[in-house]
DRENPA-3360 file (N, C-alpha, C; in nm, 2 decimals, always signed):
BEGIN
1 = XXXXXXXX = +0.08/-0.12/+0.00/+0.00/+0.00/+0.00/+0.09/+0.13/+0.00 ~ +0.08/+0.22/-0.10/+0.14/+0.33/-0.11/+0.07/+0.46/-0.05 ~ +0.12/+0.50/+0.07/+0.05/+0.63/+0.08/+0.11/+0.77/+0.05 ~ +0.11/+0.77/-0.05/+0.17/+0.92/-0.20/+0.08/+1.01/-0.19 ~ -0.07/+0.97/-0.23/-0.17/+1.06/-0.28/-0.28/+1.07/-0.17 ~ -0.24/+1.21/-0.12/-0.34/+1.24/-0.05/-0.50/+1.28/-0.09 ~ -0.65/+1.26/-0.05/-0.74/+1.29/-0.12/-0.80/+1.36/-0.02 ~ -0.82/+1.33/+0.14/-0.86/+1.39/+0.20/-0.82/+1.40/+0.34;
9 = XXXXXXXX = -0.84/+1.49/+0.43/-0.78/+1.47/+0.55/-0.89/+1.53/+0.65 ~ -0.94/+1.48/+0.76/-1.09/+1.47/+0.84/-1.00/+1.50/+0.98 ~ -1.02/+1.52/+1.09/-1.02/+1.53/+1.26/-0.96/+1.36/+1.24 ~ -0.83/+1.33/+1.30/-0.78/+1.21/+1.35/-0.75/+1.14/+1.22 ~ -0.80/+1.16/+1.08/-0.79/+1.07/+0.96/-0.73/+1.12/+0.86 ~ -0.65/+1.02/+0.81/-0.61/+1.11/+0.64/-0.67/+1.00/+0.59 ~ -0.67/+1.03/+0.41/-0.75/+0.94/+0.35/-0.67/+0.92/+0.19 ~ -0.60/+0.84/+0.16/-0.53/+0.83/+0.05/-0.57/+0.72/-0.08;
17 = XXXXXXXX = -0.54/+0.75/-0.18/-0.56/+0.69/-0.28/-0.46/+0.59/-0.33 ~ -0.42/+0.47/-0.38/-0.35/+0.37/-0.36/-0.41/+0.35/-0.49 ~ -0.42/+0.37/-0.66/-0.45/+0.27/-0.76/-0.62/+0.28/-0.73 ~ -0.68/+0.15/-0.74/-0.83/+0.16/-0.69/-0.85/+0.16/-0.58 ~ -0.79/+0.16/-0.50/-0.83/+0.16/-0.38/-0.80/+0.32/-0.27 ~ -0.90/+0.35/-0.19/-0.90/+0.45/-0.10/-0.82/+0.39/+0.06 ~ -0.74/+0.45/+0.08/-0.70/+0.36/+0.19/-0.74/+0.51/+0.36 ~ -0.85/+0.49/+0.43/-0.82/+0.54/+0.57/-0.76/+0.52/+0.68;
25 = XXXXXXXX = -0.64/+0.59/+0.69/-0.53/+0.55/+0.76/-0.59/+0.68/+0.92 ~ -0.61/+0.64/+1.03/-0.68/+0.65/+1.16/-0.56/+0.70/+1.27 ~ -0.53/+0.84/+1.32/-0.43/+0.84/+1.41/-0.43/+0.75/+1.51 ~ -0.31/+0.77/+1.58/-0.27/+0.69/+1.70/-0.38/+0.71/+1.80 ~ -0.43/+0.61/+1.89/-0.50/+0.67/+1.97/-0.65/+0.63/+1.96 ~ -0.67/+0.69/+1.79/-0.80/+0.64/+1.80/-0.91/+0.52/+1.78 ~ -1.00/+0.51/+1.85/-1.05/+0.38/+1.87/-1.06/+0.25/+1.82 ~ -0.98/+0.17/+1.86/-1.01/+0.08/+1.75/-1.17/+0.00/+1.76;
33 = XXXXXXXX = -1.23/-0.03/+1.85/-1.40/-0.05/+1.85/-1.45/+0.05/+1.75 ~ -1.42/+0.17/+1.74/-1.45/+0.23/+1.64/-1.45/+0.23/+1.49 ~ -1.30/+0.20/+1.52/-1.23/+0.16/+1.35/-1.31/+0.05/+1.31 ~ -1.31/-0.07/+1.37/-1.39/-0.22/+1.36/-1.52/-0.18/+1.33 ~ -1.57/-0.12/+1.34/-1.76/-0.09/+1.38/-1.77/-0.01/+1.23 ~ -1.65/+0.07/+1.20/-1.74/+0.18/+1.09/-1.66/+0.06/+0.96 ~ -1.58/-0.04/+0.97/-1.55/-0.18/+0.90/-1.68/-0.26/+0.86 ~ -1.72/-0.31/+0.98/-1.87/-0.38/+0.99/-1.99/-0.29/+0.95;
41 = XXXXXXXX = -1.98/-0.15/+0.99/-2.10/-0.10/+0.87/-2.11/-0.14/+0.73 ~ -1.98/-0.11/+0.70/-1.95/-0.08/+0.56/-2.01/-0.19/+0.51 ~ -1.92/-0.32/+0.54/-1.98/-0.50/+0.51/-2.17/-0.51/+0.54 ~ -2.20/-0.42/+0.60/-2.33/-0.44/+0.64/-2.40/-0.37/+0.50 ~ -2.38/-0.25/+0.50/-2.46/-0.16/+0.45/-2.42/-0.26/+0.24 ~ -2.29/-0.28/+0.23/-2.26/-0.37/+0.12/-2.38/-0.47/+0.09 ~ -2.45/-0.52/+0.19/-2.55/-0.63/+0.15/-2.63/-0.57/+0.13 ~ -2.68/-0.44/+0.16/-2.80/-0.38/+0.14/-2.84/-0.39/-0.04;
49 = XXXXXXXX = -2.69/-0.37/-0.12/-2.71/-0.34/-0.28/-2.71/-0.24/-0.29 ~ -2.66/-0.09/-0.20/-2.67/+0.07/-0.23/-2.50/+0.00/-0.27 ~ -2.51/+0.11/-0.36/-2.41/+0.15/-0.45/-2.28/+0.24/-0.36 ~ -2.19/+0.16/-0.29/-2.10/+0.25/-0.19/-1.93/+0.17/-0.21 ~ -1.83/+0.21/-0.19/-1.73/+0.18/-0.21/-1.69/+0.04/-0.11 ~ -1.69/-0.10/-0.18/-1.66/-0.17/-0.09/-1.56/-0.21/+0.07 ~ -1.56/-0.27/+0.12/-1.44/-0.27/+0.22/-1.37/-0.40/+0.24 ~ -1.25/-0.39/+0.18/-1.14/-0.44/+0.12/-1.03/-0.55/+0.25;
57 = XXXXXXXX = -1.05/-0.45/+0.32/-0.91/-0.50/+0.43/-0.91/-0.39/+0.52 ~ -0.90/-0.41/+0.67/-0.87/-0.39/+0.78/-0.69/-0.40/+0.82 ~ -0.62/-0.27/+0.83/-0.50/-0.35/+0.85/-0.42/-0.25/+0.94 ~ -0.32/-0.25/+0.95/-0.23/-0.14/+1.05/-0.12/-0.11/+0.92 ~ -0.09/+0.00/+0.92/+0.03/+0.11/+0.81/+0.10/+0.22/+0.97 ~ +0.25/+0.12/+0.94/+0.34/+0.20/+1.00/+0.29/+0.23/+1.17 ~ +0.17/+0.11/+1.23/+0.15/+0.12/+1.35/+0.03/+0.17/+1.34 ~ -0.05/+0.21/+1.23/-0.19/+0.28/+1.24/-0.26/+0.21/+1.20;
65 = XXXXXXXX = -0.42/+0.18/+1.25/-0.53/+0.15/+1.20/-0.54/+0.20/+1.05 ~ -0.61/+0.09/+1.00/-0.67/+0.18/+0.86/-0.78/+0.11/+0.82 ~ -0.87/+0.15/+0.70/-0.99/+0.07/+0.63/-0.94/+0.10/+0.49 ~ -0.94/-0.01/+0.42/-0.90/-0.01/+0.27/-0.99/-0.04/+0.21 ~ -1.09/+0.08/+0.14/-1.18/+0.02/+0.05/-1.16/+0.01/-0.10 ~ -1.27/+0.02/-0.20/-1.26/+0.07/-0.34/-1.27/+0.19/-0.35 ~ -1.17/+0.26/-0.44/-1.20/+0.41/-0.49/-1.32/+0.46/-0.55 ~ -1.40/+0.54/-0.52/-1.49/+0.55/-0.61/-1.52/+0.65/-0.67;
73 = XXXXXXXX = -1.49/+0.63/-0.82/-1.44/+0.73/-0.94/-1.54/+0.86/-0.95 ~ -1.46/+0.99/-0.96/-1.58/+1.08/-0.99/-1.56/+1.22/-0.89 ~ -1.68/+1.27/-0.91/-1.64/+1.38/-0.84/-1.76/+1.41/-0.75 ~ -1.74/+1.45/-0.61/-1.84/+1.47/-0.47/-1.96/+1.57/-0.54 ~ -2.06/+1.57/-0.49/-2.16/+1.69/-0.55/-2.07/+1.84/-0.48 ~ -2.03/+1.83/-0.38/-1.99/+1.97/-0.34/-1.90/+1.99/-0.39 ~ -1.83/+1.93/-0.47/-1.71/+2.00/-0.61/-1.84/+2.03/-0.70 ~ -1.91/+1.93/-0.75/-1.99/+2.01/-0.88/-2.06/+2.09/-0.87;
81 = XXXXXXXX = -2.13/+2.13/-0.75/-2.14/+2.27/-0.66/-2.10/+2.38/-0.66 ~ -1.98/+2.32/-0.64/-1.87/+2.43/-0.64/-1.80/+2.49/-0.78 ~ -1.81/+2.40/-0.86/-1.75/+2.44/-1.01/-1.85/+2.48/-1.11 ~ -2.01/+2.39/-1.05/-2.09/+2.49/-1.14/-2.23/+2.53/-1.09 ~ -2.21/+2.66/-0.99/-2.34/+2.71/-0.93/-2.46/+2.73/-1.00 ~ -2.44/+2.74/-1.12/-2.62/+2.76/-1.18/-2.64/+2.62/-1.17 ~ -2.59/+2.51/-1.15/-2.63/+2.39/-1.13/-2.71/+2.34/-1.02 ~ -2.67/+2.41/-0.95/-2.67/+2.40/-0.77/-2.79/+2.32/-0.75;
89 = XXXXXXXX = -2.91/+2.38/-0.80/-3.01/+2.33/-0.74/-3.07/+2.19/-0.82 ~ -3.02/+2.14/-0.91/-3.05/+2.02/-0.97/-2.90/+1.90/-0.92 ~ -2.80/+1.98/-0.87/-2.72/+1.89/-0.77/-2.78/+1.85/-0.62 ~ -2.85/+1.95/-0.59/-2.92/+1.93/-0.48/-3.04/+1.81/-0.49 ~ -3.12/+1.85/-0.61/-3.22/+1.71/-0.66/-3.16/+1.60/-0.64 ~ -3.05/+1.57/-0.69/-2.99/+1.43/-0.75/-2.96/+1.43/-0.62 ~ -2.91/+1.50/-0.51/-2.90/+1.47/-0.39/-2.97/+1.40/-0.27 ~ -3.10/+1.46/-0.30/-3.22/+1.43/-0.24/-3.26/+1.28/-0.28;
97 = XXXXXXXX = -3.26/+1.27/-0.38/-3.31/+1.14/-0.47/-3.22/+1.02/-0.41 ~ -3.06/+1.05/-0.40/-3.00/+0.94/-0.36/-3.01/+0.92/-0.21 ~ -3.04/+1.03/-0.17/-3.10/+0.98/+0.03/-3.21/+0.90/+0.00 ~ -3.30/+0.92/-0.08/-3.43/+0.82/-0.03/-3.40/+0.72/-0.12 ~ -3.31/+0.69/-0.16/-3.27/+0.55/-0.25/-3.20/+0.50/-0.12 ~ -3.13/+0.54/-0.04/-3.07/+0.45/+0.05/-3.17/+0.48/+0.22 ~ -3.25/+0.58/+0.18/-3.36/+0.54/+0.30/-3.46/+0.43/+0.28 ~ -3.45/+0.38/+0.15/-3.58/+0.31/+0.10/-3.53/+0.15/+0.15;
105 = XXXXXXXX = -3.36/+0.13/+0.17/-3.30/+0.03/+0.24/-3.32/-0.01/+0.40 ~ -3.28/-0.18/+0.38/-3.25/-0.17/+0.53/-3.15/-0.25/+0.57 ~ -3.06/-0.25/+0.67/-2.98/-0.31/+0.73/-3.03/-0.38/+0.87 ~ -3.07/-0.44/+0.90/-3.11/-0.50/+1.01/-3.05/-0.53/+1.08 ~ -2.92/-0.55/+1.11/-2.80/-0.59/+1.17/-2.71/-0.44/+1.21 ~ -2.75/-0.32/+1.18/-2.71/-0.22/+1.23/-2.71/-0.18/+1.35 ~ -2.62/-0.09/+1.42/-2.70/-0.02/+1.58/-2.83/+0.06/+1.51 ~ -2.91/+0.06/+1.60/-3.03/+0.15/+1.64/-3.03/+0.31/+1.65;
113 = XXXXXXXX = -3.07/+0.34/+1.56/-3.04/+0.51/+1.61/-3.12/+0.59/+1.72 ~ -3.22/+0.49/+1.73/-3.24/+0.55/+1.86/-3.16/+0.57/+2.01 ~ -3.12/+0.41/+1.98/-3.01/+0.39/+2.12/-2.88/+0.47/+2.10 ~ -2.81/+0.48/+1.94/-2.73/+0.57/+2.01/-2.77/+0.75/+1.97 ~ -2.85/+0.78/+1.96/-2.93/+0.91/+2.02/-2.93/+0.93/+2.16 ~ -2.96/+0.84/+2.25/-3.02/+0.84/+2.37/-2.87/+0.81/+2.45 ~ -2.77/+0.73/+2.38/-2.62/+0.77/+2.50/-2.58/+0.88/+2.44 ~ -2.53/+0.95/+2.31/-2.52/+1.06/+2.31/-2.59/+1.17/+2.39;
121 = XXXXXXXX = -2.70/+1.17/+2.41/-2.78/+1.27/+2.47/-2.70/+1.29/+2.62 ~ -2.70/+1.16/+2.68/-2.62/+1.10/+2.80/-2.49/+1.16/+2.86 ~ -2.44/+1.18/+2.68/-2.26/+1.26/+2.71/-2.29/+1.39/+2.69 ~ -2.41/+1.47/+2.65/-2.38/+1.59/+2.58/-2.35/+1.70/+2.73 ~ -2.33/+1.66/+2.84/-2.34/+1.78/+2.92/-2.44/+1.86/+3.02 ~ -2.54/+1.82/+2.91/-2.65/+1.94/+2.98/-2.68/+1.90/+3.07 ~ -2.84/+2.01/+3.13/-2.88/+1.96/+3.28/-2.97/+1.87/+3.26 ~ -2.97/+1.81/+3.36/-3.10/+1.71/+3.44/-3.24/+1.71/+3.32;
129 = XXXXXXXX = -3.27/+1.83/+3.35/-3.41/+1.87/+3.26/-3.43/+1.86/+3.15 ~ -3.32/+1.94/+3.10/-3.29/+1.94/+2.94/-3.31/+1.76/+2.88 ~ -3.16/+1.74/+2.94/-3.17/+1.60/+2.88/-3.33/+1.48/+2.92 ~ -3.41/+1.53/+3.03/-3.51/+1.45/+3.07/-3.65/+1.47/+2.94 ~ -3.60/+1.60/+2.90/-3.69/+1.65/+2.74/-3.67/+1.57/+2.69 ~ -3.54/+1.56/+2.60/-3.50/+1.57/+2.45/-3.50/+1.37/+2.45 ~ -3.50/+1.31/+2.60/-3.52/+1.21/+2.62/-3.70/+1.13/+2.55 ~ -3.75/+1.25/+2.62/-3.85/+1.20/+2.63/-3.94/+1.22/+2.47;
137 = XXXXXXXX = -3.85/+1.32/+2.44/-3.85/+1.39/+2.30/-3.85/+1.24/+2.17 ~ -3.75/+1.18/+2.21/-3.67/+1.06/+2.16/-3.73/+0.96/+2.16 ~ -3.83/+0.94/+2.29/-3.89/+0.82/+2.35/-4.04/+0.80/+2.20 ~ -4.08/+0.95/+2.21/-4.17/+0.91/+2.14/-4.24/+0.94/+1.98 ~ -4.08/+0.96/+1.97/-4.09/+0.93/+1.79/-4.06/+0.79/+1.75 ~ -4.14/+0.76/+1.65/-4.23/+0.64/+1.59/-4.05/+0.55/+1.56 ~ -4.10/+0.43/+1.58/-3.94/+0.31/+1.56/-3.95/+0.29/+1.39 ~ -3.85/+0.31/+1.31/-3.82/+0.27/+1.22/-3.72/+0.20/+1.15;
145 = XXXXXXXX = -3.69/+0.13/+1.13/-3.57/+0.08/+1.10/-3.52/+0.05/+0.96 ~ -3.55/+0.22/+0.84/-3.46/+0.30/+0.77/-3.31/+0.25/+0.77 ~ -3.25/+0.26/+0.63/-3.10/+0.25/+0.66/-3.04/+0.44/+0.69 ~ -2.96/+0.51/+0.77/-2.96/+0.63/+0.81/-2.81/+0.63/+0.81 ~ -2.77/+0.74/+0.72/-2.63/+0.77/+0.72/-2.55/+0.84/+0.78 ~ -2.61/+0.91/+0.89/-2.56/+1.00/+1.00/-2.48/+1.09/+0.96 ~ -2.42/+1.11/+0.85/-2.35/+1.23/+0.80/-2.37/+1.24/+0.65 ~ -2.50/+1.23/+0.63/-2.51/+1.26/+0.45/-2.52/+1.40/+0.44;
153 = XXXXXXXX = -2.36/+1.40/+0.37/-2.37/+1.55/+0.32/-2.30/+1.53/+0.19 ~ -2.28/+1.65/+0.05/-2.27/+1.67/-0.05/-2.10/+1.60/-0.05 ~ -1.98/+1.62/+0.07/-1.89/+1.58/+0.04/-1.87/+1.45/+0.02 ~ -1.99/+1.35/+0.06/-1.98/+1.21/+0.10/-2.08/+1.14/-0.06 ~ -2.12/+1.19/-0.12/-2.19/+1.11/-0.23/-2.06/+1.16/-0.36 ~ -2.07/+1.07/-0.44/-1.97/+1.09/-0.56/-2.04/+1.04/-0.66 ~ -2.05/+1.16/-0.79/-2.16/+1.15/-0.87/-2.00/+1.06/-1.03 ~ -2.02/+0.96/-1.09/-1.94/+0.94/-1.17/-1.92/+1.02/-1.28;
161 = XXXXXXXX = -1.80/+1.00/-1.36/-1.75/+1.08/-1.45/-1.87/+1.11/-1.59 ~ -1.92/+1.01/-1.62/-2.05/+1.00/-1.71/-2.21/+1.02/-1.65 ~ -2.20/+1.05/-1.50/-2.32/+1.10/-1.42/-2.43/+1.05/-1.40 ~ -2.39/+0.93/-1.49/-2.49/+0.79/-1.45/-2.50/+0.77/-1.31 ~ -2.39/+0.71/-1.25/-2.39/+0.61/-1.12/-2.38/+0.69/-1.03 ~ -2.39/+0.67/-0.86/-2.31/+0.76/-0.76/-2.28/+0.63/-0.68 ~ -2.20/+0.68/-0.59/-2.13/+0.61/-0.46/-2.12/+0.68/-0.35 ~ -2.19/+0.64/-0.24/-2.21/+0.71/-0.11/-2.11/+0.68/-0.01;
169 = XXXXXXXX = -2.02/+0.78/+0.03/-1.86/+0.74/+0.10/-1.91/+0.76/+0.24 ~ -1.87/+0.69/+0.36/-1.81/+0.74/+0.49/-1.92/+0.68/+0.60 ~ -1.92/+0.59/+0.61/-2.02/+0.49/+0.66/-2.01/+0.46/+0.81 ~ -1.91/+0.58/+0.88/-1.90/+0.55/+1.04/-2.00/+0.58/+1.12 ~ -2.12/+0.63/+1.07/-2.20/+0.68/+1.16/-2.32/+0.63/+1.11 ~ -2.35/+0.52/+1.04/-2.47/+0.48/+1.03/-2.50/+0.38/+1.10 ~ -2.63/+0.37/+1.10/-2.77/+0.31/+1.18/-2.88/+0.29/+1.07 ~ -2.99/+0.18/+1.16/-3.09/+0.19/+1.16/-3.19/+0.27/+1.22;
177 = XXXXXXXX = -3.26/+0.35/+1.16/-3.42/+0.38/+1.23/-3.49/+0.49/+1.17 ~ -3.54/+0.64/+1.18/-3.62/+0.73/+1.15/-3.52/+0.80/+1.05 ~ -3.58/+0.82/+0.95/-3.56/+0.87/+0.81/-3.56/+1.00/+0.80 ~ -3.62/+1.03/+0.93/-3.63/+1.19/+0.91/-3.51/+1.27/+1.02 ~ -3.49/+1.17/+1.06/-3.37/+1.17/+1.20/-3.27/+1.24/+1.10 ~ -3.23/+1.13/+1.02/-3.13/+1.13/+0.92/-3.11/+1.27/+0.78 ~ -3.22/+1.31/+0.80/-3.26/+1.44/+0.72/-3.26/+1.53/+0.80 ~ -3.28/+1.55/+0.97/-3.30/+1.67/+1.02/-3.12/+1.69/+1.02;
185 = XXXXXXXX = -3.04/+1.55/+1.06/-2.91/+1.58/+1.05/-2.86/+1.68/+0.93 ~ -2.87/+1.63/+0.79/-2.80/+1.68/+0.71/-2.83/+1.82/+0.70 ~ -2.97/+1.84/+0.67/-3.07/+1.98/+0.76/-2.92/+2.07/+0.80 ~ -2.93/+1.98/+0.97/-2.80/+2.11/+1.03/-2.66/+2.10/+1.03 ~ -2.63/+2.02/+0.89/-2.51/+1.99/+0.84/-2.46/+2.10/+0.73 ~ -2.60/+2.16/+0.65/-2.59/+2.24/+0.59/-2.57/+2.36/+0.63 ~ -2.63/+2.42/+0.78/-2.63/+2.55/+0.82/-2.46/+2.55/+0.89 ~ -2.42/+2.44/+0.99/-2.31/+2.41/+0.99/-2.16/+2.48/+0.89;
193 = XXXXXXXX = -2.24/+2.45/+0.75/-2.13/+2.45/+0.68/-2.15/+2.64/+0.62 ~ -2.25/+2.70/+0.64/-2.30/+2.83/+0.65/-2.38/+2.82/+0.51 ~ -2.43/+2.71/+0.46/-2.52/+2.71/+0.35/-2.68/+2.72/+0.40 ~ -2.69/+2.84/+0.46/-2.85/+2.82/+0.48/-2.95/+2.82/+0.42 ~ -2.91/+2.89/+0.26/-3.06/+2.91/+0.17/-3.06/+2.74/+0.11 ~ -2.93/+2.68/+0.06/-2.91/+2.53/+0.07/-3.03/+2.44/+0.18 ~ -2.97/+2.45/+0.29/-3.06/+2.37/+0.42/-3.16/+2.43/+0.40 ~ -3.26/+2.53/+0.34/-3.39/+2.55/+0.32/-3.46/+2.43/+0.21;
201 = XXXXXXXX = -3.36/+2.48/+0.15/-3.41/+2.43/+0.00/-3.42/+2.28/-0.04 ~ -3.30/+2.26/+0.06/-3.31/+2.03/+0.13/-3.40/+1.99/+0.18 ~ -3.43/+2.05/+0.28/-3.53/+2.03/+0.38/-3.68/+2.06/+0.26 ~ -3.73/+2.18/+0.21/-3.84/+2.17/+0.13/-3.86/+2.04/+0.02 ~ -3.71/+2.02/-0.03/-3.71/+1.87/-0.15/-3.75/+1.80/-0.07 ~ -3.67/+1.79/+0.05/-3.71/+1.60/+0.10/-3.82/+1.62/+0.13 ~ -3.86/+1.68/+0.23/-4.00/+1.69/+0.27/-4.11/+1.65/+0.16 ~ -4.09/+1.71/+0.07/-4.18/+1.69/-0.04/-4.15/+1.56/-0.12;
209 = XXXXXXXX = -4.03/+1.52/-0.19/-4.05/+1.40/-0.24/-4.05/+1.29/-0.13 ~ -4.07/+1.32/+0.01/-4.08/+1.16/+0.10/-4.22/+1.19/+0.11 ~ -4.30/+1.29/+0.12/-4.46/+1.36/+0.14/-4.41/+1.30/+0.32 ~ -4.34/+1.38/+0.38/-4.27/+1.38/+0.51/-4.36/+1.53/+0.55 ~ -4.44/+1.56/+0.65/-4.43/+1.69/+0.75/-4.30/+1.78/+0.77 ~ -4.26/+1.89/+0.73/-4.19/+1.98/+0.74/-4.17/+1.97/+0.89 ~ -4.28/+2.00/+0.99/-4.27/+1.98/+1.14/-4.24/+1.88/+1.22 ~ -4.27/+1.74/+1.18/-4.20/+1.63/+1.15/-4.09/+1.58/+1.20;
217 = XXXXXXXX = -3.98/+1.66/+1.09/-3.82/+1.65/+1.09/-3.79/+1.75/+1.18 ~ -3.83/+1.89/+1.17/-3.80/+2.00/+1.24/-3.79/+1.91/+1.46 ~ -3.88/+1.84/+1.43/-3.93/+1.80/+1.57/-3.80/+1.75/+1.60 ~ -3.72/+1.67/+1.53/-3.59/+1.58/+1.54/-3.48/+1.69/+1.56 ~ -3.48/+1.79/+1.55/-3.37/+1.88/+1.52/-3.30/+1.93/+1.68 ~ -3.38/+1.91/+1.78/-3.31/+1.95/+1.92/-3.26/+1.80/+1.97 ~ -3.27/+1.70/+1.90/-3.24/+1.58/+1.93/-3.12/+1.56/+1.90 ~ -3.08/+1.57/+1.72/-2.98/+1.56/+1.65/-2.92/+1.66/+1.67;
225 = XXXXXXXX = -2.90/+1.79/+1.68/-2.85/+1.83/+1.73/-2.74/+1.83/+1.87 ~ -2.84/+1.77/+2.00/-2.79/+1.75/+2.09/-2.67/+1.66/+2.08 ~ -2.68/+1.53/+1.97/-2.62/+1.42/+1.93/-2.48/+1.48/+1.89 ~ -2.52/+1.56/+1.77/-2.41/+1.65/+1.73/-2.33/+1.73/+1.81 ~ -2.33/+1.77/+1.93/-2.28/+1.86/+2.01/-2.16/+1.78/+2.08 ~ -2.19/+1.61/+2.10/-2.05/+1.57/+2.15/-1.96/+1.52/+2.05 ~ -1.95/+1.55/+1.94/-1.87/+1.55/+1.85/-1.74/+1.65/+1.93 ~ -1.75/+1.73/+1.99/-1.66/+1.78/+2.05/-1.56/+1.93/+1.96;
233 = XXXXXXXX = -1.60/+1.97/+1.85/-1.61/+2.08/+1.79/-1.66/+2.22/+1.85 ~ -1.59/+2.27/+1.94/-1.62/+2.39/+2.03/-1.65/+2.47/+1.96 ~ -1.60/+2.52/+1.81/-1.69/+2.57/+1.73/-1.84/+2.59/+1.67 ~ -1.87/+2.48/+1.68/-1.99/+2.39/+1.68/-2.07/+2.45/+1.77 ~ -2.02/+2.45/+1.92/-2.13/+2.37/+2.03/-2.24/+2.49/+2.08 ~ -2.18/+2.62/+2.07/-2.26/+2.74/+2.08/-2.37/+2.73/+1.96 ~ -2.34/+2.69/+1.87/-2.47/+2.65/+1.78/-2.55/+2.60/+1.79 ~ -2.52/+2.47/+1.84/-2.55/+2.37/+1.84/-2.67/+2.40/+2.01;
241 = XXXXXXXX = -2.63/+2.42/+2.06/-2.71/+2.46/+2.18/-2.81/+2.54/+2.18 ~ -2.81/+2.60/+2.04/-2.93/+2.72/+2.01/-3.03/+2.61/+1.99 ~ -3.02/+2.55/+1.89/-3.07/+2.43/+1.87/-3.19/+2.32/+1.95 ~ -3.07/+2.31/+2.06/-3.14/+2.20/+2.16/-3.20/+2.31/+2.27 ~ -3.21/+2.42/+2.28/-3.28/+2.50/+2.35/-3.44/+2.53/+2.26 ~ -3.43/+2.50/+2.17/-3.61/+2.48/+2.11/-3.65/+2.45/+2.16 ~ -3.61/+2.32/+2.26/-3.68/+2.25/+2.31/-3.85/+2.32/+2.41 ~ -3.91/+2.25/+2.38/-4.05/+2.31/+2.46/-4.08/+2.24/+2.58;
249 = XX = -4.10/+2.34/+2.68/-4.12/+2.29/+2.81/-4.29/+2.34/+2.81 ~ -4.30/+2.21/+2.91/-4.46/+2.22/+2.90/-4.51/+2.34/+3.06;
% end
């Protein structure tokens, strides 16, 4: 395994290109239950039949964890975004379309997004009350068991060179369960990234091609949110708290 070609580089990960293959090489330190688990997604979500870059090999480079999958040829929507904005909003379509192509999946063998919603909530900090909400917030939205990509955003889908095919990258944070969980995320993935007329304009597609309630998903958003906040991005977390302060006290 040659690591020459850098493609991307994330919090704790660089991400290299090797021929066909993507290799994620994992600093020192970090988890290896982790490393193993976003391995076993991958092989999981593989049987579903969504179109995603296989996983190859599990191995250690120079003392490091890594995940060696297939490369998947092409370019992310948020380059063709980026290189051609009168596009924007029909990259955004083809966007939408491929979340409910892999919401329309299921993995059965996944964790539960509910349960890990409810230990995140656990680590996020807050007080007593708060968390006794957003708990109970949690408790009583409907069980689904949706395949959910916990970070579907524009950098992680790869549309191919002929614009036929895509391939959905980065599979450490999926679960099974609510489909709209999984949309209120990307939702505040987009404000996140300071695309807010974007996160309008997502949120109105999906809503509409799932015939999903606007208020619905909105309802998930002090949840995912809160989820979001132990990511541990201090940048983030003043945001993110605006967020989980929607919450309505009765």
């Amino acid at each position: 395994m040659k690591l020459e070609k850098v493609i991307a580089v994330r919090t704790s990960k660089t991400i290299y290109r090797d021929g066909k293959y993507a290799i994620k090489v994992f600093d020192e330190g970090y988890s290896k239950a982790d490393i193993l688990n976003e391995a076993l997604n991958i092989a999981r979500v593989e049987e579903t039949g969504l179109s995603i870059p296989g996983v190859e090999e599990v191995t250690k480079i120079d003392g490091k964890w890594a995940i060696v999958t297939d490369y998947a040829e092409g370019k992310t929507i948020a380059q063709l975004m980026a290189e051609d904005p009168d596009k924007k909003d029909e990259y955004l379509e083809r966007f939408v379309d491929i979340q409910l192509e892999m919401h329309a999946k299921s993995a059965p063998m996944l964790n539960k997004l509910k349960d890990k919603m409810k230990r995140k909530i656990s680590q996020t900090g807050l007080d007593a009350t708060t968390r006794y909400e957003l708990d109970s917030r949690l408790e009583s939205m409907p069980k689904h068991n949706k395949l959910c990509h916990g970070d579907f955003n524009p950098t992680n889908v790869v549309i191919s060179k002929d614009g036929e095919s895509y391939s959905i990258l980065d599979w450490a944070h999926a679960t099974q369960g609510n489909a709209s969980a999984d949309a209120a995320r990307t939702y505040l993935l987009f404000w996140l990234s300071g695309d807010i007329d974007s996160a309008e304009k997502y949120l109105n597609l999906f809503c509409k091609k799932s015939d999903t309630a606007k208020q619905y998903v909105q309802k998930w958003l002090p949840i995912v949110a809160a989820s979001q906040s132990v990511k541990g991005k201090p940048e983030e977390k003043e945001f993110l708290m605006h967020w989980v302060n929607v919450v309505e006290y009765e």
